[in-house]
Structure formats: structure tokens, C-alpha cells
Backbone as numpy.savetxt, mean C-alpha at the origin, in Angstrom:
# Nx Ny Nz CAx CAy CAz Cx Cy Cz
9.01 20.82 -25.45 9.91 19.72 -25.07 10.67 20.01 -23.77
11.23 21.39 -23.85 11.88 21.39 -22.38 10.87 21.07 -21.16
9.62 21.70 -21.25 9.07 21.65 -19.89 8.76 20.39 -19.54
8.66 19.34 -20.86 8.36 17.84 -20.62 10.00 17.39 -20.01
10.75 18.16 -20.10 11.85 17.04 -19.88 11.95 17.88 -17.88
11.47 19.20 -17.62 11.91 19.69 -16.85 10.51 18.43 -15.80
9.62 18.37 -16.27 8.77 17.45 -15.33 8.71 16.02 -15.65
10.09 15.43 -16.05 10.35 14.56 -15.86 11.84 13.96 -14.83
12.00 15.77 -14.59 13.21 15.32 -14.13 12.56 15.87 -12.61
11.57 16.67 -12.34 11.22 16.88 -11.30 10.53 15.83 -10.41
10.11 14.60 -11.47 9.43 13.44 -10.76 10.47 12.41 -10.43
11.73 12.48 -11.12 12.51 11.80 -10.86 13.06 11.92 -9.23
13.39 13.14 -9.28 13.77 13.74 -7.97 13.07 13.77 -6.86
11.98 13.67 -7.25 10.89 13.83 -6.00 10.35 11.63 -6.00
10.95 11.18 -6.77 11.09 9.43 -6.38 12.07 9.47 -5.53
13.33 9.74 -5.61 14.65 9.50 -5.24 14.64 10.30 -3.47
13.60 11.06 -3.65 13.65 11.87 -1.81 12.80 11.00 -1.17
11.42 10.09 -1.71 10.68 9.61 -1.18 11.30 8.15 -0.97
12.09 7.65 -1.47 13.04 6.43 -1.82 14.03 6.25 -0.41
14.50 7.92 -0.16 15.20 7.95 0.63 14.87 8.20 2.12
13.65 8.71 2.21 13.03 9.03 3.35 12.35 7.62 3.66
11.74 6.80 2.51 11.82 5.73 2.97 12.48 4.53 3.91
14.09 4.44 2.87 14.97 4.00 3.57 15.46 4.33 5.20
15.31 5.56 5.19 15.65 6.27 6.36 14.61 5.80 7.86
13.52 6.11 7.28 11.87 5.64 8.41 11.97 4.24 8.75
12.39 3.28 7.51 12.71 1.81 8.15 13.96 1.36 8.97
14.66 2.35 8.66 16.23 1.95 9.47 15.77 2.65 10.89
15.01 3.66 11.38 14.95 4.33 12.13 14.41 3.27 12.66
12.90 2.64 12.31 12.14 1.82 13.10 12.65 0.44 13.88
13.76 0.08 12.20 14.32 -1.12 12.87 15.17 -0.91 13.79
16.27 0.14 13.98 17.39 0.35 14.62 16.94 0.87 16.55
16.17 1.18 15.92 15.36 2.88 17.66 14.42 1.73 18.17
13.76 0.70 17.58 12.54 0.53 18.67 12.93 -0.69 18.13
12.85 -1.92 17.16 12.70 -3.51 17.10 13.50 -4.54 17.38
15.01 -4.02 16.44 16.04 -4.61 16.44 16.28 -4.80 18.49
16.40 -3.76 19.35 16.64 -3.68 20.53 15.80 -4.64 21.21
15.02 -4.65 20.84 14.20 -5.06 21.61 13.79 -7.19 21.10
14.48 -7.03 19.67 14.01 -8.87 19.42 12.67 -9.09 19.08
11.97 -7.71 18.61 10.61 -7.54 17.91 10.72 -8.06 16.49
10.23 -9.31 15.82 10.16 -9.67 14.82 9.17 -9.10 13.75
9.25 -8.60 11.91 8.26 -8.18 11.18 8.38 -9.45 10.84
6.94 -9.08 9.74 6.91 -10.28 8.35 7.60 -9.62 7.44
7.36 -11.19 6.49 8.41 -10.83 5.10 9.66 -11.23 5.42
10.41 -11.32 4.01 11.76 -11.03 4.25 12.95 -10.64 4.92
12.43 -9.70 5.23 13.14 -8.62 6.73 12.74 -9.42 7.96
11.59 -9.96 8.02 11.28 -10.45 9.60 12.12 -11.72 9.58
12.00 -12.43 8.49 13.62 -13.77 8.73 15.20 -12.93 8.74
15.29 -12.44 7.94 16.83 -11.39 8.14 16.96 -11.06 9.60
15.45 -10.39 9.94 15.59 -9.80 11.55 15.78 -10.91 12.65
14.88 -12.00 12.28 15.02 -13.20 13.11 16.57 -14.01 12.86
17.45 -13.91 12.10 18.05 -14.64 11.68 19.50 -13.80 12.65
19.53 -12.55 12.36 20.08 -11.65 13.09 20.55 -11.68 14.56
19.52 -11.84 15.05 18.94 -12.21 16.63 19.46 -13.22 17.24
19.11 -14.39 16.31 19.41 -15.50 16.91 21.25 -16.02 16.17
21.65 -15.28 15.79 23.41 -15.59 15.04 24.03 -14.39 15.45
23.47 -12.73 15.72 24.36 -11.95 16.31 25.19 -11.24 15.07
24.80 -11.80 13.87 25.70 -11.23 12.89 24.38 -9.69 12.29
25.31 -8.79 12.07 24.39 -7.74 11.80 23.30 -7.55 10.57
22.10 -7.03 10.80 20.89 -7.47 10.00 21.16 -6.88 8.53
22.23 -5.85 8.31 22.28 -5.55 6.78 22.91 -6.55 6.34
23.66 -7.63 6.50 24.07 -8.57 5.87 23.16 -9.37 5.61
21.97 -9.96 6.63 21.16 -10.80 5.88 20.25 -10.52 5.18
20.01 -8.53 5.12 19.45 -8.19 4.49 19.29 -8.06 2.82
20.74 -8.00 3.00 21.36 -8.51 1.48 21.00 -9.72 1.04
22.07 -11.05 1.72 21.74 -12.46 1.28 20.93 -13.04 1.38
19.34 -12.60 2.38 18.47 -13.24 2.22 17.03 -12.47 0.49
17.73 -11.22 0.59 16.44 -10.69 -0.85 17.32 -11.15 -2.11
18.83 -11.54 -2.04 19.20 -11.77 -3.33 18.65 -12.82 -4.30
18.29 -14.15 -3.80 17.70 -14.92 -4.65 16.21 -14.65 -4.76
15.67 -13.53 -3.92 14.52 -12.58 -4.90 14.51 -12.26 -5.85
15.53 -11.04 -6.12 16.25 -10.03 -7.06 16.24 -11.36 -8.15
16.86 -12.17 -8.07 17.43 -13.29 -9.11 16.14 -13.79 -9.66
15.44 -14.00 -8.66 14.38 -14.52 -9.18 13.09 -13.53 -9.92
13.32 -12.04 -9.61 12.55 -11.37 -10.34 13.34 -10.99 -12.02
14.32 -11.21 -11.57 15.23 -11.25 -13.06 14.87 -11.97 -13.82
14.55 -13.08 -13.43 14.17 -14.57 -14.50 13.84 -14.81 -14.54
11.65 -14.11 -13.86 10.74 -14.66 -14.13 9.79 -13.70 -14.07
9.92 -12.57 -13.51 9.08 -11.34 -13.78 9.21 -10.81 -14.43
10.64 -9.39 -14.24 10.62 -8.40 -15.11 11.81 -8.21 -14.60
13.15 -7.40 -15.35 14.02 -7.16 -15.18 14.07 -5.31 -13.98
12.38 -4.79 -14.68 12.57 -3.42 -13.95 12.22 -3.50 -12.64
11.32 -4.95 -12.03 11.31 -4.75 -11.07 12.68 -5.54 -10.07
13.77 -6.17 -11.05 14.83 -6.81 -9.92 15.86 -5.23 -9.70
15.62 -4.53 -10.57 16.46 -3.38 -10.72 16.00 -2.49 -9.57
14.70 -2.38 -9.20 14.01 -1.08 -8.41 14.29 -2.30 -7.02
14.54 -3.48 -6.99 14.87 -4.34 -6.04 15.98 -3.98 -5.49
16.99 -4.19 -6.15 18.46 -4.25 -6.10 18.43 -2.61 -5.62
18.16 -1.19 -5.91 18.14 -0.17 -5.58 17.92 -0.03 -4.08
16.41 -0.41 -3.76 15.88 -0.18 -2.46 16.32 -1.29 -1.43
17.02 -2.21 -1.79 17.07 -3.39 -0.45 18.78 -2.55 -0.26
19.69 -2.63 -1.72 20.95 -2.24 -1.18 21.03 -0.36 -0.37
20.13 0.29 -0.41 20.04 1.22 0.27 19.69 0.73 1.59
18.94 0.11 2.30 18.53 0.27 3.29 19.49 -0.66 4.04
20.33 -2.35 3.23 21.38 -2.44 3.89 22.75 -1.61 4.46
22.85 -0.19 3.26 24.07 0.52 3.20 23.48 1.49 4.62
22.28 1.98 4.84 21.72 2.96 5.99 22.12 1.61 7.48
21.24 0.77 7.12 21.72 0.38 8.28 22.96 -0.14 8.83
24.00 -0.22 7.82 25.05 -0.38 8.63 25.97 1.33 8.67
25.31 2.42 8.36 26.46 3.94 8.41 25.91 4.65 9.49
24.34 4.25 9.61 23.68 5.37 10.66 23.27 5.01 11.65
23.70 5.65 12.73 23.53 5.02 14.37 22.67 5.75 14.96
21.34 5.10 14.54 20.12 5.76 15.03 20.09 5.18 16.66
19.53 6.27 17.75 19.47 5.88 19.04 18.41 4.95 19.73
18.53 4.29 20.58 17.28 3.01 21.44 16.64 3.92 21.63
15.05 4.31 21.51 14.50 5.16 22.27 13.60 4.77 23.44
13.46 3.84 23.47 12.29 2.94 24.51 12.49 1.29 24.58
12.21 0.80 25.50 12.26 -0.28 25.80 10.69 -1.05 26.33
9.78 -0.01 26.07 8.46 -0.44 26.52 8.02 -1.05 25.64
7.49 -2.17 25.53 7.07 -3.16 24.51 6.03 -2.78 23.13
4.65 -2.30 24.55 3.73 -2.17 23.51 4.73 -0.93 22.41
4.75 0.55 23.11 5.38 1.55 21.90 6.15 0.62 21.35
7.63 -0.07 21.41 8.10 -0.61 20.24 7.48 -1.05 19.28
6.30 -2.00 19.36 5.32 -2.74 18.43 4.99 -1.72 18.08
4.07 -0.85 18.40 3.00 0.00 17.91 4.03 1.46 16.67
5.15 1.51 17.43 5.78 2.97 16.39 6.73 2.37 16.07
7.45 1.18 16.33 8.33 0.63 15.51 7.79 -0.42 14.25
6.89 -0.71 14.27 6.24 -1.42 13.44 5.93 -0.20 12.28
5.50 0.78 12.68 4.99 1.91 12.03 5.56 3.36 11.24
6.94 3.03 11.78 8.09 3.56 11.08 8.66 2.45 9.78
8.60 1.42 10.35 9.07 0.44 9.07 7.77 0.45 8.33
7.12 0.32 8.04 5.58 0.66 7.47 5.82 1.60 6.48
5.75 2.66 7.54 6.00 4.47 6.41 7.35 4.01 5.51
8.60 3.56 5.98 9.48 3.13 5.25 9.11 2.66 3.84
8.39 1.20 3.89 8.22 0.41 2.95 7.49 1.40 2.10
6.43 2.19 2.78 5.42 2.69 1.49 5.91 3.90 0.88
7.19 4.40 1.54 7.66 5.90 1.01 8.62 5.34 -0.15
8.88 3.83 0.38 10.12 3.13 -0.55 9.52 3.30 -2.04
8.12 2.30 -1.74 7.29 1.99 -2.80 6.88 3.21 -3.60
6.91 4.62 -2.76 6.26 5.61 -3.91 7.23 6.15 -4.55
8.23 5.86 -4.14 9.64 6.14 -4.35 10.22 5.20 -5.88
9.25 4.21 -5.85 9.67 3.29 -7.30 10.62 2.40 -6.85
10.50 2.22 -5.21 11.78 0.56 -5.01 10.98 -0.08 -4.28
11.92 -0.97 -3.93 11.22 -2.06 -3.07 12.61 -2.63 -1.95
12.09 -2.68 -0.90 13.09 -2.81 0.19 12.80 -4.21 0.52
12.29 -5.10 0.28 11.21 -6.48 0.80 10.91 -7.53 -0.29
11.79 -8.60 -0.58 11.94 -9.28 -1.62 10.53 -10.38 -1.21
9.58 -10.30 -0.32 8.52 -11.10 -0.21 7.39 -10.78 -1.20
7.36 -10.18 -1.79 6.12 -9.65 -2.84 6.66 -10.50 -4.20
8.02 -10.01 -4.08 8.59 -11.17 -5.39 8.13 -12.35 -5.54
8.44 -12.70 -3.96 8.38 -14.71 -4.12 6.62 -14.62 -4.00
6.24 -14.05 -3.44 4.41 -13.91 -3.41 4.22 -14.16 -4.86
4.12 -12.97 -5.88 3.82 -12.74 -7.25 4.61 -14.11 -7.68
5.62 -14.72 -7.42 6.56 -15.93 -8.44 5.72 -17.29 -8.21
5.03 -17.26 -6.53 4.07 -18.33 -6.42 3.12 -18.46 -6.87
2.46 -17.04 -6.70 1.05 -16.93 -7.09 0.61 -17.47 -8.29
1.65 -17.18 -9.10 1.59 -17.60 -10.98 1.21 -19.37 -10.85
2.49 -19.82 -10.09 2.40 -21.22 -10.15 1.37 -22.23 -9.71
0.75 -21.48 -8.55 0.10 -21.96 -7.87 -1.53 -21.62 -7.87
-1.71 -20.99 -8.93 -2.67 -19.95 -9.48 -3.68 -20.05 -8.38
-3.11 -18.82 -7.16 -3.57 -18.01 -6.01 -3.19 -16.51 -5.71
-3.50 -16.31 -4.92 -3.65 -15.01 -4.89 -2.40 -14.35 -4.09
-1.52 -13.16 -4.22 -0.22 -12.80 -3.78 -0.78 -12.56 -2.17
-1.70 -12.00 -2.13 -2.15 -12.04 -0.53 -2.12 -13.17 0.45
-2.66 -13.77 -0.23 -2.80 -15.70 0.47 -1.39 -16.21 0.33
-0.15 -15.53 -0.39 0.86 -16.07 -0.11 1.60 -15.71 0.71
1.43 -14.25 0.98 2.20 -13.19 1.93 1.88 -14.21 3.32
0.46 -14.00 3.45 -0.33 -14.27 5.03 0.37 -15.97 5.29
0.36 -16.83 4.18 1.24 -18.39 4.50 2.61 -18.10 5.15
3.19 -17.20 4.57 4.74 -17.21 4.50 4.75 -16.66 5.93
4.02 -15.61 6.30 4.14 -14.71 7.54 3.40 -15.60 8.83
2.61 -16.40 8.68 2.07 -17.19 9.10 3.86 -18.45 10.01
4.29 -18.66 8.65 5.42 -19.98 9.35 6.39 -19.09 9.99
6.96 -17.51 9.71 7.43 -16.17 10.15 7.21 -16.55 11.63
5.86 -16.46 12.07 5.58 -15.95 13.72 5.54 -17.34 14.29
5.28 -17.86 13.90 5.33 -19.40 14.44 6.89 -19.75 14.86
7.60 -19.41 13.80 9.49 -19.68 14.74 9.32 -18.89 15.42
9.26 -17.75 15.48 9.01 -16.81 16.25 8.88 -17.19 17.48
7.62 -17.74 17.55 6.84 -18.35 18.68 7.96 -19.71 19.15
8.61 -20.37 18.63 9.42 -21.54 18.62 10.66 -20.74 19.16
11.04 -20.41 18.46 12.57 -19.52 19.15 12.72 -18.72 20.08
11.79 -17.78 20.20 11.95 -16.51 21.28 11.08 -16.30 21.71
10.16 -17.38 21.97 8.52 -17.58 22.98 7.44 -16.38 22.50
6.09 -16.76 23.27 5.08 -16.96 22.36 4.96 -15.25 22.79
5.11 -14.61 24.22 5.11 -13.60 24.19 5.66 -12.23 23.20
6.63 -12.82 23.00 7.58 -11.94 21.69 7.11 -12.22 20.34
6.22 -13.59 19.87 5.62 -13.42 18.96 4.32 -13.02 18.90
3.27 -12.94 19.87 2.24 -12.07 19.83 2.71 -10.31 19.39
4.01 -9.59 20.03 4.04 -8.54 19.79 4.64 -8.08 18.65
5.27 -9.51 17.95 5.76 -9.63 16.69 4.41 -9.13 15.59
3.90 -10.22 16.30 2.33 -9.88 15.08 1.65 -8.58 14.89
1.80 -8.01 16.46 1.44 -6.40 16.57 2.05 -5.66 15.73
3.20 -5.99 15.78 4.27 -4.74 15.08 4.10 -5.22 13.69
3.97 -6.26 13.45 3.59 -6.34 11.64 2.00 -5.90 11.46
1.22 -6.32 12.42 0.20 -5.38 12.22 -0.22 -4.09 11.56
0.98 -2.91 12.60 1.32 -1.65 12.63 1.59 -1.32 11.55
2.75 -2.01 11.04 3.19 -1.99 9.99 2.65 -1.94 8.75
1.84 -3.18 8.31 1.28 -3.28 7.26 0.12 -1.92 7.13
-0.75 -1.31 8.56 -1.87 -0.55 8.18 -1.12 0.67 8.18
0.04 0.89 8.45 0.84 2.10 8.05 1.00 2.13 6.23
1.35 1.52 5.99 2.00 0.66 4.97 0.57 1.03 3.85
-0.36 0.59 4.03 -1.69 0.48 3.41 -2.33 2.38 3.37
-2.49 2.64 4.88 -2.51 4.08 4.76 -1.41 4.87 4.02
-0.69 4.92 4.12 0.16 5.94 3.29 0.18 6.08 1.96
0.16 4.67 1.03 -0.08 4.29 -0.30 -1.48 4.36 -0.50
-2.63 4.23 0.07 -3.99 3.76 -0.38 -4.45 4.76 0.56
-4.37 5.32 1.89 -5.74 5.90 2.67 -6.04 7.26 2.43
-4.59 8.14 2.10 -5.01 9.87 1.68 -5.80 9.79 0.55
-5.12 8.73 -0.79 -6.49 8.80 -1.86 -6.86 7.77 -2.36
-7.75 7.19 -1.01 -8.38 5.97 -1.22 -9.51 6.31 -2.20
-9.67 5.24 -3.31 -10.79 5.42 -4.00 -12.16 5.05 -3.87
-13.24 5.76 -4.16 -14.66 5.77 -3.62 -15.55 5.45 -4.92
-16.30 4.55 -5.06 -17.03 4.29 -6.59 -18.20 4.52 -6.23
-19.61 5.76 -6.44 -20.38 6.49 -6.09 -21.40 5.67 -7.04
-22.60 5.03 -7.39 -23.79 4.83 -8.33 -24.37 5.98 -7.53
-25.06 6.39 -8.49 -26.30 7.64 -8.31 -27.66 7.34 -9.08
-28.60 7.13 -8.51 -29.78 7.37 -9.20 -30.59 8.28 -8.73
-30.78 9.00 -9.99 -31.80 9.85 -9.57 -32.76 10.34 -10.70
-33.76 10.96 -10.70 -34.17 11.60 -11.80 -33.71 12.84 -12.89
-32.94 13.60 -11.43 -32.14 14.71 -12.18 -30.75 14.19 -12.05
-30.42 13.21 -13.11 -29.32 12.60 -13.49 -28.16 14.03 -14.51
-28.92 14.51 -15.34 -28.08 15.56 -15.94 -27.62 16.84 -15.28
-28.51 16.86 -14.56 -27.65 17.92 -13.35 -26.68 17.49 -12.54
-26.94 16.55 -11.91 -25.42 15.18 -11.06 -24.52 15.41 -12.35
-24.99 14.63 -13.31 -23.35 14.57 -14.16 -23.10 15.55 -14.98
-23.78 17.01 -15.19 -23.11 18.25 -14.99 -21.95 18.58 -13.87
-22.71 18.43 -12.48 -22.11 18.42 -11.80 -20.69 18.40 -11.31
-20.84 16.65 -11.56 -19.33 16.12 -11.49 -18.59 16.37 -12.68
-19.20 16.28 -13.71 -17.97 17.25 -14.59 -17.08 17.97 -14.64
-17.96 18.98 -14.11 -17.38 20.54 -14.43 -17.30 20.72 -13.01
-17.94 20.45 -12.28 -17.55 21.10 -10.34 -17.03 20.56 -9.85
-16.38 18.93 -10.08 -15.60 18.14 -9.66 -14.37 18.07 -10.43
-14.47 17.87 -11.41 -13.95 17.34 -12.64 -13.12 16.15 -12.60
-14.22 15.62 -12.80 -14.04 13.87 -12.56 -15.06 13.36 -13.88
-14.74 11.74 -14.49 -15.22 11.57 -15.12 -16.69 10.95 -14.61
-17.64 10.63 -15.49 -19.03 9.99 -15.10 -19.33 9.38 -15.98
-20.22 7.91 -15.90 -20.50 7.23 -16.83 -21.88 6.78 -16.91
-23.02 6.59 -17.50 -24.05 6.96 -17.68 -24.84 5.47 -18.05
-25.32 4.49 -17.09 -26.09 3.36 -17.39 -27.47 3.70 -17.48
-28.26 3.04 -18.75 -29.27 3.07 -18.82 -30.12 2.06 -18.29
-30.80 2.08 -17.34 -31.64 1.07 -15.96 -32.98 1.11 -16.41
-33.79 0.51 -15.23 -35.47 0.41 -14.86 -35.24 0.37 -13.74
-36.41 1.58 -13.41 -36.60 1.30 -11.93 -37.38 0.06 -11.61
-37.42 -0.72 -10.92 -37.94 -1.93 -10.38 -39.79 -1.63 -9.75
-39.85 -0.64 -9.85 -41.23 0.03 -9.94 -41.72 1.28 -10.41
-42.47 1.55 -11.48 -42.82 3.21 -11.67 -43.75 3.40 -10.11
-43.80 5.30 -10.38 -44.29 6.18 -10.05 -45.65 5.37 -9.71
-46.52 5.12 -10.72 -47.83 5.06 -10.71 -48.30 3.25 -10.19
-47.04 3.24 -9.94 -47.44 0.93 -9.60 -47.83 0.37 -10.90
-47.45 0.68 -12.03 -48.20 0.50 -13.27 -47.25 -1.00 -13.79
-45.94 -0.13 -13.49 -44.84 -1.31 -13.87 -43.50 -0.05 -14.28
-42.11 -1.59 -14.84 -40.77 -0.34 -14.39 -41.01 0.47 -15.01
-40.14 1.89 -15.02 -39.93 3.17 -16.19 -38.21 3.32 -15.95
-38.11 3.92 -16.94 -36.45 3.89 -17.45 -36.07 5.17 -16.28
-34.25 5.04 -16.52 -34.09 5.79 -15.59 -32.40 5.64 -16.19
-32.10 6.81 -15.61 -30.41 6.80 -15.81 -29.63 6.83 -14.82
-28.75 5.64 -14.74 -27.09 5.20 -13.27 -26.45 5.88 -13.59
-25.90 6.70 -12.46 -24.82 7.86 -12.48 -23.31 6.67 -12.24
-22.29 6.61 -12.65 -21.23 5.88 -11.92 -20.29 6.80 -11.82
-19.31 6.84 -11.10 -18.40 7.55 -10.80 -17.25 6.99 -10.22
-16.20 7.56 -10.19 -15.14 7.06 -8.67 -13.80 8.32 -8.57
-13.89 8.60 -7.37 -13.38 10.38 -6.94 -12.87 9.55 -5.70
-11.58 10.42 -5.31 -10.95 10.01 -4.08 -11.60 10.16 -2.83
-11.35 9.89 -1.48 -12.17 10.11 -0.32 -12.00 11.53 0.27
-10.94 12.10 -0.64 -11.12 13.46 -0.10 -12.08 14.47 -1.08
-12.47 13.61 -2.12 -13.53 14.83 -2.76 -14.83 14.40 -2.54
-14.92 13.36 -1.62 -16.42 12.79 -1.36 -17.78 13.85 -0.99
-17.34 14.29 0.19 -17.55 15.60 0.93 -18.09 16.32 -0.28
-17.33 16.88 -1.05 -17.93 17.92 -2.09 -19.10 17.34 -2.96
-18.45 16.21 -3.69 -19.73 15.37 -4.06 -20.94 15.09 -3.40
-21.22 14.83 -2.14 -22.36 14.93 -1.47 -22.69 15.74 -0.91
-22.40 17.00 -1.23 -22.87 18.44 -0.64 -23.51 18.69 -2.31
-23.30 18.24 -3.72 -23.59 18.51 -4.57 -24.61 17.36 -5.06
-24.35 16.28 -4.55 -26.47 15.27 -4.66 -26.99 16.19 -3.80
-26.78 16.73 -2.54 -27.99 17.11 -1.32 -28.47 18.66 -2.45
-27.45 19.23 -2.98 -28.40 20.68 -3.54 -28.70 20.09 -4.64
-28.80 19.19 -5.36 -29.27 19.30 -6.68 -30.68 18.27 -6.00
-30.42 16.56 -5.64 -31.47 15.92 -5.63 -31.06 15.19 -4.21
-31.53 16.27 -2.90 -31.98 15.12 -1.75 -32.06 13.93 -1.67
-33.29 13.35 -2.52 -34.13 12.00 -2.38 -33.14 11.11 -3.11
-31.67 11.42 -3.97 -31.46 10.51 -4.76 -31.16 9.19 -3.94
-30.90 8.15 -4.76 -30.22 6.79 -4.26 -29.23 6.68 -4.74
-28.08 6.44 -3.49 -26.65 6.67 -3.49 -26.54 5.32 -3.16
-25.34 4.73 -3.79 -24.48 3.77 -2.90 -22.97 4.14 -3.17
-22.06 3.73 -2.41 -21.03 3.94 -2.31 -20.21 2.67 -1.93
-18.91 2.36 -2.59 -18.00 1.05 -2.02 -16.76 1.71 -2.57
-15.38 1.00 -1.89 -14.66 1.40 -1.99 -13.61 0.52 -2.97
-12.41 1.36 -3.55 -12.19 0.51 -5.15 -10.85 0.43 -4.72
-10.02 -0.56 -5.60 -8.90 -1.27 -4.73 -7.92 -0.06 -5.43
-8.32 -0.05 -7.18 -7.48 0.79 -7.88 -7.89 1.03 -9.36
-7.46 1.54 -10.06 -8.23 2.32 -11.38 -7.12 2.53 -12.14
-7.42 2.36 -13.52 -6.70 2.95 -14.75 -7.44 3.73 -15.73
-6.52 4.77 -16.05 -7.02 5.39 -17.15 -8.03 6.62 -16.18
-8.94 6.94 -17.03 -9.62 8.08 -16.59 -9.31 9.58 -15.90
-10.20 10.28 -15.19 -9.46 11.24 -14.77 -9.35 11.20 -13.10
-8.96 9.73 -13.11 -8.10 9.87 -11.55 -6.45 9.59 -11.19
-6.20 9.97 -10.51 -4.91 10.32 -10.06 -4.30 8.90 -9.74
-3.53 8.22 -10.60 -2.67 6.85 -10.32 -1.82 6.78 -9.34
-1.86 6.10 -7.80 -1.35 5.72 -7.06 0.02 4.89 -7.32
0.69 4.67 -6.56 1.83 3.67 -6.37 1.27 2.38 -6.20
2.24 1.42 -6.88 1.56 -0.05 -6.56 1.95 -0.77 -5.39
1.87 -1.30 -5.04 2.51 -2.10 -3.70 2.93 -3.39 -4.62
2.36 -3.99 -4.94 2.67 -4.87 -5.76 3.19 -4.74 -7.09
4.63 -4.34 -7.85 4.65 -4.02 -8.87 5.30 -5.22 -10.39
């Protein structure tokens, strides 16, 4: 029992640093390279930021009053744990940005887009592994999606869509092209950090020496394998099919490498395909952070 409680308190702690380094990477991005410059994100933050800009009143305030009827609304129609991990990560990053006086570092456009976009990025996803959420747009995404039975993606891209367009209306079209850059940046920061170190890889294998492959990955990987029974679409002899056994698998992109150094010594000739998997439960792979929770 103690060591369960000692690695529960070690994961706690190691949320609460990533929570905070989060907070920290987005205040840096917004404060050092966007805010200065009138670089607009998407989401939530990119109206707070736009709203900011054009009223002069400082962005942790609308950072607050614009995610609160999120928060409210994940209270009373999602889940109470996610208005809570809401309320955590948005009022941190309002409380950072109004105590810490991070410095302008550049005024060159593209870098602002390109590393200020990309600091708020790492932000959001250190937020997210962190168990908060700094960005009440996933809320109203997931609150539409239900209603409108579509997809939280197709709601993000609408919302961010009417985002760059004021954009484009208020502070001309130049500042919203680099708007779009920097949410660009952002989002594939955002995507890498949560999804690209252990992006998942779903391997079919056919081969003849199927029990040596899923020896293999067993015990030399140790990953699970699952075992379809097929026809090949032609025997050996042109006679007609013969049976055969599908290797399935799915191992992160960093154990790929090993896995295909282990088809080439066991079976050269096998037939591989490979695609990549959004996300997985259960088994013996390693559960990511959600972006969407």
C-alpha cells in the first residue's frame, strides 16, 4: 500500500510541474513574441487576444471572462472533472500573466508566428499532460458536437475559421495570414508534444513464420500481438487460397526500428503494412494524454 500511495503521489507531482511549465511556455509565447506584436491564435485565447488588442484592457482579464461560460458550461453538460481541471489551468495562466514580466524578444514577424505560436503550443500540451486545460474551445467544440452530431474537429476549424476572418476585418489581412501561421505553429507543436514522441504505429504482418514474429514481439518487444486467421488470395502451387496467419500489432514509433530489424532476421519476404493509430486502450501500450478530455 505505501508504494501505491508513494506512486500516486509521485504522478501527482509530476502533473502539477507539467501544468506549470505549461502555464509558464504559454505566457512566455503570448507575452515575448504575440501579444507585442497583435499576432492573433485560435480558440478562445485568440478572441481574449483579439479582444485585448482592440479595447487595451489586459488579456488575463478576458482570459478569465471569456472561458467562464465554458467552465459553466462543462459543469452542466459534460462533466464536473473536466470544468474543475478548467477552472485550474485557465485561472493559472490568467494569474502568470498578469505577475510575470516576461521580455519582447523580437519584432520580426515571421519568428513571432513561427516560436510564438510554438511556445503557446508546448504550453497547451504540457497544460494538457499536466491534467488542465488552459482553452475553453474544446468545451464548446465537444458541447456542439453532441448537438449537432459532428465532429469536435469540424467545430474547432468553423469557430477558428470566423477567429481569422475578424482578424482579417479588424487588423488587415496581412496580420491575419500570420495569425493563421502562428496557430499553425501552434497546433503542430501542440499535436507533437502530446501525440509525436509516442505516436502510435498499427503493424499487420504476414508471413509464414508467423510464430517466430509473435514470439518475437512478445518477449523482445513486449508488446501485445493478435493473431487473425486469413487466406492467401493465391497458394504456392496456383491451385487456389491456403490458410495463413495476420500478425496485428501496435508499438510506438520509437520501437518501430526494433520491430523491423526483427521481421528482416526472422522473415525478409514478409508482407508488412503499417498505418498510423489516433489512440488505444487497454493493452500493453503506454496511455497518452487526451487533448480532448
Amino acid at each position: 500500500m505505501p508504494s501505491k500511495i508513494n506512486e500516486l503521489f509521485k504522478r501527482s507531482v509530476l502533473k502539477y510541474i507539467s501544468l506549470i511549465l505549461g502555464v509558464l511556455s504559454a505566457t512566455f509565447g503570448l507575452k515575448s513574441f504575440l501579444l507585442p506584436n497583435k499576432f492573433i491564435d485560435g480558440g478562445i485565447t485568440g478572441i481574449s487576444m483579439l479582444s485585448s488588442v482592440l479595447s487595451g484592457i489586459p488579456l488575463a482579464v478576458f482570459i478569465i471572462i471569456l472561458n467562464l461560460p465554458f467552465i459553466i458550461l462543462a459543469y452542466s453538460f459534460i462533466s464536473r472533472d473536466l470544468s474543475i481541471k478548467a477552472i485550474v489551468g485557465i485561472s493559472c495562466l490568467s494569474l502568470s500573466l498578469f505577475i510575470i514580466p516576461f521580455p519582447v524578444l523580437t519584432y520580426d514577424r515571421l519568428l513571432v508566428a513561427v516560436f510564438g505560436g510554438s511556445f503557446l503550443g508546448a504550453g497547451i500540451a504540457f497544460a494538457i499532460r499536466g491534467g488542465g486545460v488552459i482553452d475553453g474551445t474544446e468545451i464548446l467544440a465537444i458541447f456542439l458536437s453532441r448537438k449537432l452530431h459532428t465532429t469536435v474537429g469540424d467545430i474547432i476549424l468553423i469557430i477558428n475559421i470566423i477567429i481569422f476572418s475578424l482578424v482579417a476585418i479588424l487588423l488587415g489581412v496581412e496580420t491575419a495570414f500570420y495569425s493563421i501561421l502562428t496557430y499553425l505553429s501552434a497546433s503542430k507543436t501542440t499535436d507533437f508534444i502530446i501525440e509525436g514522441i509516442e505516436e502510435y504505429i498499427a503493424v499487420i504482418i504476414v508471413s509464414e513464420k508467423s510464430k517466430e514474429l509473435r514470439e518475437a514481439i512478445l518477449f523482445n518487444l513486449g508488446r501485445g500481438a493478435t493473431i487473425f486467421l486469413g487466406q492467401r488470395g493465391l497458394g504456392n502451387n496456383e491451385s487456389g487460397p491456403s490458410n495463413t496467419e495476420i500478425i496485428y500489432t501496435v508499438l510506438t514509433r520509437l520501437e518501430l526500428p526494433k520491430l523491423t530489424a526483427e521481421i528482416k532476421r526472422i522473415d525478409p519476404s514478409a508482407f508488412v503494412v503499417m498505418h498510423k493509430v489516433k489512440d488505444t486502450i487497454g493493452g500493453y501500450i503506454k496511455k497518452r494524454p487526451q487533448k480532448v478530455i
